[in-house]
N, C-alpha and C positions, 0 to 999 in steps of 0.2 A: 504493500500500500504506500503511494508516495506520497506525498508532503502535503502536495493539494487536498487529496481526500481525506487526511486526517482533517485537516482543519472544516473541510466539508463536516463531515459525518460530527466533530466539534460544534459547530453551529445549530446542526442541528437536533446534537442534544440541548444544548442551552435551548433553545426554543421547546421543543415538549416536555424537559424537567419545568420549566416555568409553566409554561399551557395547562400541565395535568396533576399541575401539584392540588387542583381542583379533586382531581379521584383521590390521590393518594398524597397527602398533606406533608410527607415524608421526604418529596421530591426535591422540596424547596433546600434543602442541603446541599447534597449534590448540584445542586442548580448554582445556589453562592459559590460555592467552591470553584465549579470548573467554569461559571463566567466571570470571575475575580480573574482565574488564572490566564484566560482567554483574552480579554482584554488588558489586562498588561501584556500580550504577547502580542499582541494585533496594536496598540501602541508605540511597539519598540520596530516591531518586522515591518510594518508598515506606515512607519513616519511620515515615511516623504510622501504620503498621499494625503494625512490628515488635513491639513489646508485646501485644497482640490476637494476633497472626497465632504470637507465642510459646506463649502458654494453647493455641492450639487444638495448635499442633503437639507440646506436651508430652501433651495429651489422648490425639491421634490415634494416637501411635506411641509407645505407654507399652509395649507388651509390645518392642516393635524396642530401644529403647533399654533395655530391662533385660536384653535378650539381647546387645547394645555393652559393656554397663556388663561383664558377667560375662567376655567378652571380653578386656576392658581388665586386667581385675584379673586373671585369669588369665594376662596375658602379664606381666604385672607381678609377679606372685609366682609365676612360675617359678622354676626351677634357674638360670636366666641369660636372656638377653634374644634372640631370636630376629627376623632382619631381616624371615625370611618373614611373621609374623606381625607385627611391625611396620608392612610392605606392605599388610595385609590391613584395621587398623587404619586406615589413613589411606584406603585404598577405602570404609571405612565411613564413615566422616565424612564425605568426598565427597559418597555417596548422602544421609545424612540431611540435610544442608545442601542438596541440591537437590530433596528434598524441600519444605524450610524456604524454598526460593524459590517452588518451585511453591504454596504454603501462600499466602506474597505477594499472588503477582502473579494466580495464578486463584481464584478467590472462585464461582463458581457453576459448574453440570453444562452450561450452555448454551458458556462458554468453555473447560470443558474438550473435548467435543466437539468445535468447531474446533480445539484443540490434538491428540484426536486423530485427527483425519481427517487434518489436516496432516502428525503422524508416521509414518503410514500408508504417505504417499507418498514422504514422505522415506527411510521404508525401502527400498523397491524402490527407488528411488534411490541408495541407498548398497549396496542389495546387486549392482546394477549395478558399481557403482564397485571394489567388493571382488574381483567376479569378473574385472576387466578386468584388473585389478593380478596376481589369483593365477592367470590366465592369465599373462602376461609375465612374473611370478615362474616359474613351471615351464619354461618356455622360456630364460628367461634370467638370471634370479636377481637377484631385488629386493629380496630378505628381509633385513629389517635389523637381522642377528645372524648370530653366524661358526657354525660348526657343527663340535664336539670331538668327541674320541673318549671311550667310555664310562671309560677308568682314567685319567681327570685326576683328582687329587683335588681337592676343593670346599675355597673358601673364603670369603668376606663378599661374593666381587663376581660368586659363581657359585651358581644357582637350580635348587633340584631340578625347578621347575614349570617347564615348557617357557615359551619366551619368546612363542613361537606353537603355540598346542596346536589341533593339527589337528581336532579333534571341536568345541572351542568359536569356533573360527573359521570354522567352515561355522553356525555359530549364524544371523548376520545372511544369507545365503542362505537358510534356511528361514524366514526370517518375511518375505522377498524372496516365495518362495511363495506363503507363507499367505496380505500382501496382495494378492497380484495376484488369489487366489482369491475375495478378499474382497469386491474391487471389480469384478470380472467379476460376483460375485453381486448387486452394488449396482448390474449395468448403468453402473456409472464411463465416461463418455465423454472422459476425460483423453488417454486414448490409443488410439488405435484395435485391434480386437480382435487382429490381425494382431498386434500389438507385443508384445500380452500375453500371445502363446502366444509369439514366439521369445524372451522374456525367461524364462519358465517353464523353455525349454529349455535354454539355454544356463545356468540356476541347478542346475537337474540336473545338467547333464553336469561344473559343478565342485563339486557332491556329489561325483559319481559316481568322480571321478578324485580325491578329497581323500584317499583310503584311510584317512578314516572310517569304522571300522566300524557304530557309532553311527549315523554321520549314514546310511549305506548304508539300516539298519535301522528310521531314522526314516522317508527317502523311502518307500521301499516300503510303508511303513503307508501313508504318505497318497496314493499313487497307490492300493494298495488298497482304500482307502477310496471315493476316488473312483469308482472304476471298480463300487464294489457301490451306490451311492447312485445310478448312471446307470442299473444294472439292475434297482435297486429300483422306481425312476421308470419305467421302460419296461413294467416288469412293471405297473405301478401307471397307467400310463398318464396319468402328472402333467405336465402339456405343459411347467410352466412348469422342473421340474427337466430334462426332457428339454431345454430351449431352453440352458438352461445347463451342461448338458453339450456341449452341441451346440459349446458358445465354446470348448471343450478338445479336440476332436476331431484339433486339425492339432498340439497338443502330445503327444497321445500317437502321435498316427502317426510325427513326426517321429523322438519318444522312441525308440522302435521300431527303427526306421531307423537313429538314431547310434548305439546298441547293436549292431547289426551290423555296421555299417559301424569301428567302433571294433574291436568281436572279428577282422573279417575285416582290420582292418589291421595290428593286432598280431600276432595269429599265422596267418597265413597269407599271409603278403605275404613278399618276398623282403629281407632285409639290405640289399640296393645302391639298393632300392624305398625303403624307409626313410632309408637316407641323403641318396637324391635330396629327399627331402620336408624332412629338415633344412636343408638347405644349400637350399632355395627358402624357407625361413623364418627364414635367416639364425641358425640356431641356432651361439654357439661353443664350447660344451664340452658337447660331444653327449655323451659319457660321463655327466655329471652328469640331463641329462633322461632317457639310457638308464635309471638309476638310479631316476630318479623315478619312470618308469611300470611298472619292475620289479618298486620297492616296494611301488605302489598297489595293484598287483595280486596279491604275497606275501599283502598285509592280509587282502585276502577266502577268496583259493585255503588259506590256513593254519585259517582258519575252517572252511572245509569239507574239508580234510585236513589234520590236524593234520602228517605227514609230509612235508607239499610243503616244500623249501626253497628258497631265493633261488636258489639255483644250478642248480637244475634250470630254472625259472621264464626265469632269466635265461641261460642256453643254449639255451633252445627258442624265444626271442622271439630273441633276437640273434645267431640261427650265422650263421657266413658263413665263405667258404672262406677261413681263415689262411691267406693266405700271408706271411710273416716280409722276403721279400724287399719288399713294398710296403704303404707302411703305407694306403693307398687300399681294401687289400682287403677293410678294416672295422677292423682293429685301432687305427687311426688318430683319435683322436677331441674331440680339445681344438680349438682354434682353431690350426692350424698349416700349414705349408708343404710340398711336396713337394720331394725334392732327386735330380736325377742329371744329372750324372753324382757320383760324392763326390768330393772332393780334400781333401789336406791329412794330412800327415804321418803315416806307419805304416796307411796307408788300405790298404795290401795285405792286412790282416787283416780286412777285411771279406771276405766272400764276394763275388763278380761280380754284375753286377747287380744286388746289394743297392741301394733308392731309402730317402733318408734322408728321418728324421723330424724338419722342426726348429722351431723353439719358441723364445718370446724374447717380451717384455714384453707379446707383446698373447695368450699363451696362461694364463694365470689359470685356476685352478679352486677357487681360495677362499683361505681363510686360518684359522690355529690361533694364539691365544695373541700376538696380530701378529705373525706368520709366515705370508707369504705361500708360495704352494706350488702348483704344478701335476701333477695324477695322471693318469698314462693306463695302466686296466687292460689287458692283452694277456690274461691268459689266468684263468677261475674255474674251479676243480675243487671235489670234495669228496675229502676223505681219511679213509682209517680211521687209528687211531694206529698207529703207525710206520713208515706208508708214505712212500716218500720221491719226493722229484722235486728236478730241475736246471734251472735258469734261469739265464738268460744273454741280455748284449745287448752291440753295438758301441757304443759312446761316444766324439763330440768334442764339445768344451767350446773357443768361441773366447778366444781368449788376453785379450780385455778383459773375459770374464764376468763380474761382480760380485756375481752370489747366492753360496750357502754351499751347497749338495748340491745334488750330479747322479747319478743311480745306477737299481737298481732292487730290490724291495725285497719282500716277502713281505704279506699282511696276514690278519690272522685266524687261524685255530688252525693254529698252525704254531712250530717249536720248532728249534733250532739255531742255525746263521748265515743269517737272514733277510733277507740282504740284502747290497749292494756298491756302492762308493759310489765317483765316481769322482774319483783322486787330482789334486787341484787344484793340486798343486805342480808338475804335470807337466801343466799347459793348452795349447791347441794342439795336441796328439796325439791321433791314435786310439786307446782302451786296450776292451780287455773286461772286460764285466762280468759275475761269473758267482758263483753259490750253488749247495750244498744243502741243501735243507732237509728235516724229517719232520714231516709230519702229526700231529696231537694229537688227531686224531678230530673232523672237522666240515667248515666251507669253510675255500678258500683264493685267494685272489685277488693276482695277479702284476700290479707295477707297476711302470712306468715314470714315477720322479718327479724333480722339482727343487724346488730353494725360495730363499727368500730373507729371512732372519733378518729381525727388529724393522721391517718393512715388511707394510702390511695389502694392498696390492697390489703388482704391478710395472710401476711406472708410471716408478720409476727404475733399472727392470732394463737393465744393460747388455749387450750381446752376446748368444751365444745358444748354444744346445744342442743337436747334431742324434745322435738316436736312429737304429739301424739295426741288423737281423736279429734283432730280437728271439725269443728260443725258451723253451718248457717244457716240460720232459722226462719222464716217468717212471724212477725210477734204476731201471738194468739194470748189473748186473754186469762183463757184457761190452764196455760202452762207458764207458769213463771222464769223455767228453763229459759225462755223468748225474750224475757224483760227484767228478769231481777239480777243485778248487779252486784250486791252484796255478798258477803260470806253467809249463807243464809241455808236454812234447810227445806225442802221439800215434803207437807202433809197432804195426804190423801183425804184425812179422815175432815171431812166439812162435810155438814147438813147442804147435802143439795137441793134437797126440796123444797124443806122448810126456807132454806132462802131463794130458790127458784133460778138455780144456778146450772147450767149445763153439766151433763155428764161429762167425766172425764176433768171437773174442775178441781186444779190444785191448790193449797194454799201456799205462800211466800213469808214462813216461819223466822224470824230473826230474834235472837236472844245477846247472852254476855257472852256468844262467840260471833258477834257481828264485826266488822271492821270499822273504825270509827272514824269521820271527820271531824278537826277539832281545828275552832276560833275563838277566841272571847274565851277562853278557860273551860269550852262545853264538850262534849260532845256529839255528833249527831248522826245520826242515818240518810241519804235521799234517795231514792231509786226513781229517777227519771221516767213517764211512761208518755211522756206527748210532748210533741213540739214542732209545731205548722207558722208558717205566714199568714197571715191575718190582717183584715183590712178593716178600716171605722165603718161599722155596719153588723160587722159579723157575731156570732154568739158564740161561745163556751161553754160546753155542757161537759162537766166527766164526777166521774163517782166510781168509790171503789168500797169493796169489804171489809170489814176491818173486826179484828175481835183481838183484845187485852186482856190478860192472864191478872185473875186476880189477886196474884204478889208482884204484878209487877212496879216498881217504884223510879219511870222514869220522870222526863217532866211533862213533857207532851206528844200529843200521836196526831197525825193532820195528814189532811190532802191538800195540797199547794200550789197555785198558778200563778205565775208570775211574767213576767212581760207586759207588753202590753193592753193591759184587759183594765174596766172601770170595773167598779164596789166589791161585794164580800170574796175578796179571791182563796177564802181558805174555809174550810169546814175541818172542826176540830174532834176527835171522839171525847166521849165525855167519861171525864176515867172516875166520874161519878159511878158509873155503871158498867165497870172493868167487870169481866166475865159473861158478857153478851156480843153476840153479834151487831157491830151496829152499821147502815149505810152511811156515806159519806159521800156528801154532794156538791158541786161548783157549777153555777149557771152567772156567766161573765158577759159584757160588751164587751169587744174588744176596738180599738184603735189601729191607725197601719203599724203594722210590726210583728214580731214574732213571741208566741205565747207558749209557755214551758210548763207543764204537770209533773209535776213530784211527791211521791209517799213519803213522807216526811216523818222521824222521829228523835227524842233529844233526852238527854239526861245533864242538866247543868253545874256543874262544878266540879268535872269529872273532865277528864283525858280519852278516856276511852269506855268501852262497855264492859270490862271483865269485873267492876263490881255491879253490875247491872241483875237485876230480881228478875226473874218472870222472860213474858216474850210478848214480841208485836206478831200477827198474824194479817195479811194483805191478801185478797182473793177477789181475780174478774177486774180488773182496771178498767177502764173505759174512759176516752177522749174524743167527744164529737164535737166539727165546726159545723157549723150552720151558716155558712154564707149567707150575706143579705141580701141576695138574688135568689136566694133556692129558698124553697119549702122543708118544715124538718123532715119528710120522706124525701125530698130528692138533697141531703147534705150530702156532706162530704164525711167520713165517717174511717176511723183508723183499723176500727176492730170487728165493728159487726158487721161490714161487708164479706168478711173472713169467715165468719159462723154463725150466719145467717140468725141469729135467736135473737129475739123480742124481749123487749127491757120488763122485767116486773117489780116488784115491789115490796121485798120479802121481809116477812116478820121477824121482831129479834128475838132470837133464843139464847139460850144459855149452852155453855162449850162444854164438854168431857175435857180438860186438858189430858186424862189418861188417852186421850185418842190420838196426841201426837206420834208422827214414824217417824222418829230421830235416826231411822238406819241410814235414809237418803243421804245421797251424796252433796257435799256440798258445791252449791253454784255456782259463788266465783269468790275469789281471794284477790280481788281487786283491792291494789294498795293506794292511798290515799295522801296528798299530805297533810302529816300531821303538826307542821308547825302553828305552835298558836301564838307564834308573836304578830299576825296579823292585826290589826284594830277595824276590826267590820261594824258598820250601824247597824247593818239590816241585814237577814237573811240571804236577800238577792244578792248583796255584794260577793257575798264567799261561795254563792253557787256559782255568779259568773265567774269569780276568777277560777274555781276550780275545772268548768268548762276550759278557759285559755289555756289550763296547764297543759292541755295536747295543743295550743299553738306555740310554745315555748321551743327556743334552739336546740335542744336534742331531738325531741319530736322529728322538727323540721329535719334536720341532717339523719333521721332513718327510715322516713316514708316520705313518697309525694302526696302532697294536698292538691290535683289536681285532676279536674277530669280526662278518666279514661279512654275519649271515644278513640282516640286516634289511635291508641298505645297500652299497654296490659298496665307497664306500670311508669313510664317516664319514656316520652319523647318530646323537643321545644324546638322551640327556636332560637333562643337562647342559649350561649355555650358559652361553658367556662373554659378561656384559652390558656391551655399551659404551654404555648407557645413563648420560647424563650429570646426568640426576634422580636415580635408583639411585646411582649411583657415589659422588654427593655426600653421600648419606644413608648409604651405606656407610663415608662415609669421617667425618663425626658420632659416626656411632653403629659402633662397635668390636664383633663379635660375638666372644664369646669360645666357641674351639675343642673348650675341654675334654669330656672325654666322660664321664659319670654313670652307667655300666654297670644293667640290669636284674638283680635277685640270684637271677628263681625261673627254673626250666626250662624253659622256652617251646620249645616242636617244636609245626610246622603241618604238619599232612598236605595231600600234594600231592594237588592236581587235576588232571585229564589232560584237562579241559573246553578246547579251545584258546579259547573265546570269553571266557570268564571268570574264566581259572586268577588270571590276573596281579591280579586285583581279589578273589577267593573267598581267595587267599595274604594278602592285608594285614587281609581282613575276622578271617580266625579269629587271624590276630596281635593285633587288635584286641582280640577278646575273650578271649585268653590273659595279656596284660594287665590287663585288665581285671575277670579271674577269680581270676590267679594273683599276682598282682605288686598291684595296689590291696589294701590293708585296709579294712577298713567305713568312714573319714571319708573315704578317696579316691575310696570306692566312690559313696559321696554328694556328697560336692561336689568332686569332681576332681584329676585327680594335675596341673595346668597342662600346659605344652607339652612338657618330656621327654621324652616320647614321641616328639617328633619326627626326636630323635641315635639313639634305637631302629631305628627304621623303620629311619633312610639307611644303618646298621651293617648292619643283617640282613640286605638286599634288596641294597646297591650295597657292602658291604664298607668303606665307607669312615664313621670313627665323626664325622668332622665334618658329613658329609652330613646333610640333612633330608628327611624323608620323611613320607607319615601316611596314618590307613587308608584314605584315597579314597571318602568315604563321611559326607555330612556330621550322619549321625548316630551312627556310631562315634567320628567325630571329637570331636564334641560331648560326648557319654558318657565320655571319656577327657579330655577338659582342664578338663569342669565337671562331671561327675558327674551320677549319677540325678537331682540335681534341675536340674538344667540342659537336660538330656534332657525331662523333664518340659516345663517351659516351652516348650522347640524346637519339642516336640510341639505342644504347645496353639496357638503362633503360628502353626504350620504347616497348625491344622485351622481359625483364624480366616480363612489364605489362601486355600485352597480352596472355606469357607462364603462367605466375600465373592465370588466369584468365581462361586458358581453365583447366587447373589443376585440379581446383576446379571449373567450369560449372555446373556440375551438382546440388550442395547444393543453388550456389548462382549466378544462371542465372538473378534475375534481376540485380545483381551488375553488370555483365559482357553488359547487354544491356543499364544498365546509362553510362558504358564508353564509350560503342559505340556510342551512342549517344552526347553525352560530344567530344568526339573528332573529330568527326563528323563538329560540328559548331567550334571546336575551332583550324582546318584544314585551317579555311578562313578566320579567327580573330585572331588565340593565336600569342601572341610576345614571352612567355619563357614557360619553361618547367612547372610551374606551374602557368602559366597564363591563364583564368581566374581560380579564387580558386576551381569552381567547378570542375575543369578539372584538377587542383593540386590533389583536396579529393578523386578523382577515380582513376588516376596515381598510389597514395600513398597508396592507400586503399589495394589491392591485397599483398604486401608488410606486411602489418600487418594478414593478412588472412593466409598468410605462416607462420607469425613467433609463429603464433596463433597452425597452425597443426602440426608443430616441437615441440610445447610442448607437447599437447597432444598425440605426439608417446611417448614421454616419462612419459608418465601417470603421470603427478604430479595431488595430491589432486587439488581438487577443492575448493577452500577458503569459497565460500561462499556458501558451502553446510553442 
């Protein structure tokens, strides 16, 4: 290889390590390195041209560089300095400097030519490489960036732009196509034909799975493309287009084929069929691929029903028969161990048989914020708002563990106590763990999690975790299992009659082995059993059972409403009359807000309940709203739409307490905090803040608070960059936070398009801005970047965020104004005129821009945003100033 082609086949590595550091974020290394080193040598080898090779390239790229320039100053007389656009800023320089090399070092059409046949192949070469990676990435997770939940809020070292954005990362895959199509047509004997159709397939099929929509929308043009040019030719009787189709034949059959064979293994294969296939592919946190090809598939199914959600999606592809006693039955899915028989301390409270789930350094499932963390969903549902459900699982925790949470936890639209986490003061023990929570209206997804503070894995995770009988319930009335919280026991023995109570009705037995919450020097009991949104109008109706043991000497026993509701929000029993059954009742207005029910009990001057006499007894809760638009048969209702039975009215009697079954197991051992250096006025204060204790920073750093639909349990758009380039420039350049409010009335009418809403939403923001908020000099030359603390405000709530209209001529029109716009345009109609120009030598160049501006039509923010979509802009531009010399016949140098 002589001298020329190293520096060849040099150029254009530097060009696809910068291009594709988009697929594989890893490139950008190798990229600094070998163009540091490159351009010092192209410096030194080629002095004497730099002056000369300056004129042309100031010549060549005079409208590129006065769309940089306007760029520049625009980010410079902003409202404040912006890192995004900073980023974008030094991608442009990049680009024009590798232009300025390619200026250098190629001087005639003959060398660029072999430059680009050469990139050509080096494409399909690196789209090879990209697909090997984003295969192994999907299997087993390569991606080199953690993955947060959507309400982190942003700061200098966190990117609205995804770090890997799935539509621009299938980029180098379609032009993997284009050339193999290219050279198929050029008869290329590089590789044998056989090569070039299973490389064709295997670049589809991670299209196909990228859950790109874009990219999905792009293939299909060009396989239908193809397929009317073969019938064109057939019709036309064109031997030589029919021969080359001919070389495509065993890619679309295959095509064909893995489409089926994909559909018929996703949904129509058996759960255990599926599992066998992971565990032959060494897959260890089959949760997380579950997820993946959940989501791919959400992508498309939401396109063509706007109604499909994850959760239906992701219950039809992954049932399997629950069974709670073995985590083998499917629920089981991190990299983990089977356990039975169990031993080890209060292990009687598992159920028999139960085989344990256990987990320890080598069960990883990512990390938030360095917080490592392992999830394993057991159970997804959807909920309407204020329907409730109970979860619950067994927990040991070995006495050397060293993470920071073990528990299980709620995710996605869901509201109350989300979660239970299991008490680490008390390791070595078996404890249960148990919730309920109420639906907000959407999904909800039950987990089984651990984690481990300021560690990005658990590589020095000690000891270990073993899960077992995990459950999710729907609340039912009659089983307290559904709804009581407390350490609490379960009796059978209640007069059902005589209080007119459904069969199968339990009572909710709590004594001085209750678990206590203490404020104010007291102690107290509350078990949550309602909690809806509520509007001024609405009514409050709930009552529950209640029977007190005639030594017991606490202070009071009550049913309790709180939020926002008008007059008697509490009905007390009356321990006048301890040892009878008595109802207890609440009928409330309520105001807009959210109204909370609570069984409520207390012993004052006490810590806890272990001197506590006697026992509270709770049976049949009940919480109905009555919207002020509805009738009380047509309410809204939490319980008795569940079990169908009619309210009565039942007499008080008198209790056997010999008829307690103290054998039941206990409910939950939900721990509490017990600090009473609080100073609470009032009840509600220390209910809410014991609600906040699950929004507190451990919480946060070992579950998402975020809805599920898109993802099992964390996908954003937000990412936290451990990029050590970025991070440095972050930490230089200081972005300041503040936020610069818009003053006119900006409302965008919604879309109901599911392909487009998300993109049609930021376009008409754009021009509501642009309309209503610019005056005539912003209107012309630009309001700068501001707009981009707009965006991240409106769309993500969060006023430091950045965001912008996805649309690189909205964009443009909003940071430089009509005359900025203007020029975009014109450079944009030079791109296109070059490009047909010369069609005919260098059609695949002309189909990578199509392609390229294609996705960067519904992403790009500037004129060279993303760089791949800079390098095809720019590119044509050099391709002219390449056959301007050549009319002028100069030698050729390196002949």
């Amino acid at each position: 290889m002589n001298k020329y082609k190293v520096e060849i086949l040099n150029i254009n590595l530097i060009i696809l390590f910068f291009l594709f550091r988009t697929a594989i974020p890893l490139l950008k290394y190798p990229f600094l390195l070998l163009y540091g080193i490159f351009t010092i040598y192209c410096l030194i080898h080629y002095r004497d041209r730099i002056v000369s090779s300056l004129i042309d390239f100031a010549r060549t790229y005079l409208i590129a560089f006065i769309l940089a320039l306007i760029l520049i100053l625009s980010f410079l007389l902003s409202n404040k300095l912006y890192l995004i656009i900073f980023k974008d800023l030094v991608d442009t320089f990049i680009l024009l400097s590798m232009f300025f090399l390619l200026t250098i070092v190629i001087n005639t059409k003959n060398e660029f030519n072999i430059l680009f046949q050469n990139l050509i192949k080096l494409i399909i070469l690196f789209a090879f490489l990209i697909s090997v990676y984003r295969i192994i990435d999907f299997l087993y997770g390569l991606s080199d960036h953690e993955i947060v939940p959507l309400n982190i809020p942003s700061d200098s070292r966190r990117y609205k732009s995804p770090y890997i954005d799935k539509n621009f990362a299938s980029l180098p895959i379609f032009f993997g196509i284009v050339g193999i199509i290219y050279l198929l047509n050029k008869r290329d004997k590089t590789l044998p034909g056989v090569i070039y159709n299973l490389l064709l397939l295997i670049f589809s099929a991670i299209i196909l799975f990228s859950g790109s929509r874009r990219g999905m929308f792009a293939l299909l043009c060009i396989l239908l493309f193809l397929v009317i040019v073969y019938i064109i030719a057939a019709i036309r009787k064109n031997d030589l287009l029919l021969k080359q189709g001919a070389n495509l034949k065993y890619f679309f059959l295959s095509f064909i084929i893995l489409i089926i064979i994909s559909y018929t293994y996703i949904f129509h294969t058996s759960y255990r069929f599926k599992a066998k296939t992971f565990e032959f592919l060494h897959v260890s946190n089959i949760s997380r691929v579950r997820d993946k090809i959940t989501q791919t598939i959400s992508f498309y199914a939401v396109t063509l029903k706007r109604t499909t959600t994850y959760a239906e999606l992701y219950n039809r592809i992954w049932t399997y028969n629950f069974d709670p006693k073995d985590p083998d039955s499917g629920w089981g899915s991190n990299n983990y161990q089977t356990i039975f028989p169990l031993t080890g301390e209060n292990v009687e409270i598992v159920p028999d048989s139960a085989k344990g789930y256990y987990l320890d350094k080598t069960s990883l499932s990512g990390s938030y914020n360095n917080n490592a963390f392992s999830i394993t969903p057991i159970a997804l549902d959807t909920l309407d708002r204020g329907e409730s459900f109970y979860a619950s699982v067994y927990c040991f925790v070995s006495p050397d563990f060293n993470g920071t949470l073990a528990g299980i936890a709620s995710v996605g639209a869901a509201e109350g106590s989300i979660s239970d986490l299991y008490d680490m003061a008390r390791k070595g023990i078996w404890q249960k763990l148990s919730f309920l929570c109420y639906g907000s209206g959407g999904n909800i997804i039950i987990n089984l999690l651990l984690t481990k503070e300021n560690e990005w894995n658990f590589s020095n995770l000690q000891g270990y975790v073993i899960f077992a009988y995990p459950q999710y319930k729907p609340f039912d009335p009659k089983n307290p299992e559904t709804w009581g919280t407390r350490r609490s026991i379960i009796t059978h023995n209640i007069p059902l009659k005589e209080l007119g109570l459904p069969e199968s009705t339990t009572g909710y037995l709590m004594d001085s082995t209750c678990n206590a919450s203490t404020w104010s020097g007291n102690a107290y009991s509350y078990t949550i059993i309602g909690q809806d949104s509520v509007k001024t109008g609405d009514r409050l109706n709930a009552s529950v059972f209640c029977f007190v043991s005639e030594e017991f000497d606490g202070t009071w026993v009550r049913l309790l409403c709180e939020g926002e509701t008008v007059g008697e929000s509490r009905d007390e029993y009356d321990l006048h009359k301890k040892g009878e059954w008595q109802e207890l009742n609440i009928k409330v207005d309520c105001e807009n807000g959210e109204a909370r029910t609570y069984l409520y009990f207390s012993k004052y001057g006490v810590k806890d309940f272990s001197s506590l006499k006697g026992y509270v007894i709770f049976a049949y809760p009940r919480v109905q709203i009555i919207h002020s638009t509805d009738s009380a048969e047509q309410s809204s209702t939490m319980s008795e739409n569940r079990i169908n039975q009619n309210y009565k009215t039942p007499p008080i009697n008198k209790f056997n307490p010999n008829l307690i079954d103290r054998d039941k197991v206990i409910i939950s051992e939900l721990q509490f905090n017990n600090n009473d250096s609080k100073t609470a006025t009032s009840d509600e204060y220390h209910i809410v803040g014991e609600l906040s204790r699950w929004e507190s920073e451990p919480f946060k750093k070992a579950c998402v608070l975020e809805n599920p639909v898109t993802m099992a349990w964390i996908i954003s758009n937000y990412q936290i960059d451990r990029d050590p380039i970025r991070n440095l420039v972050a930490n230089i350049i200081s972005e300041d936070t503040t936020y610069t409010g818009y003053q006119s009335d900006i409302i965008i009418d919604t879309i109901t398009t599911s392909f487009l809403s998300s993109r049609i939403d930021r376009w008409q923001f754009a021009w509501q801005i642009f309309s209503k908020e610019y005056n005539w000099l912003k209107k012309i030359i630009g309001g700068g970047f501001v707009h981009l603390n707009w965006y991240g405000f409106y769309f993500s709530g969060d006023k430091t965020a950045s965001d912008y209209p996805h649309n690189p001529f909205l964009s443009i029109l909003l940071y430089s104004g009509i005359l900025g716009l203007i020029i975009y345009i014109f450079f944009i109609y030079k791109v296109v005129f070059y490009y047909f120009r010369y069609y005919r030598e260098y059609t695949v160049l002309f189909i990578y821009f199509i392609l390229t501006y294609f996705f960067t039509f519904f992403s790009g923010g500037n004129p060279f945003n993303p760089p791949m979509m800079g390098f095809f802009v720019i590119l044509p531009f050099f391709i002219h100033y390449l056959e301007q010399k050549n009319k002028m016949k100069r030698p050729d140098i390196h002949e």
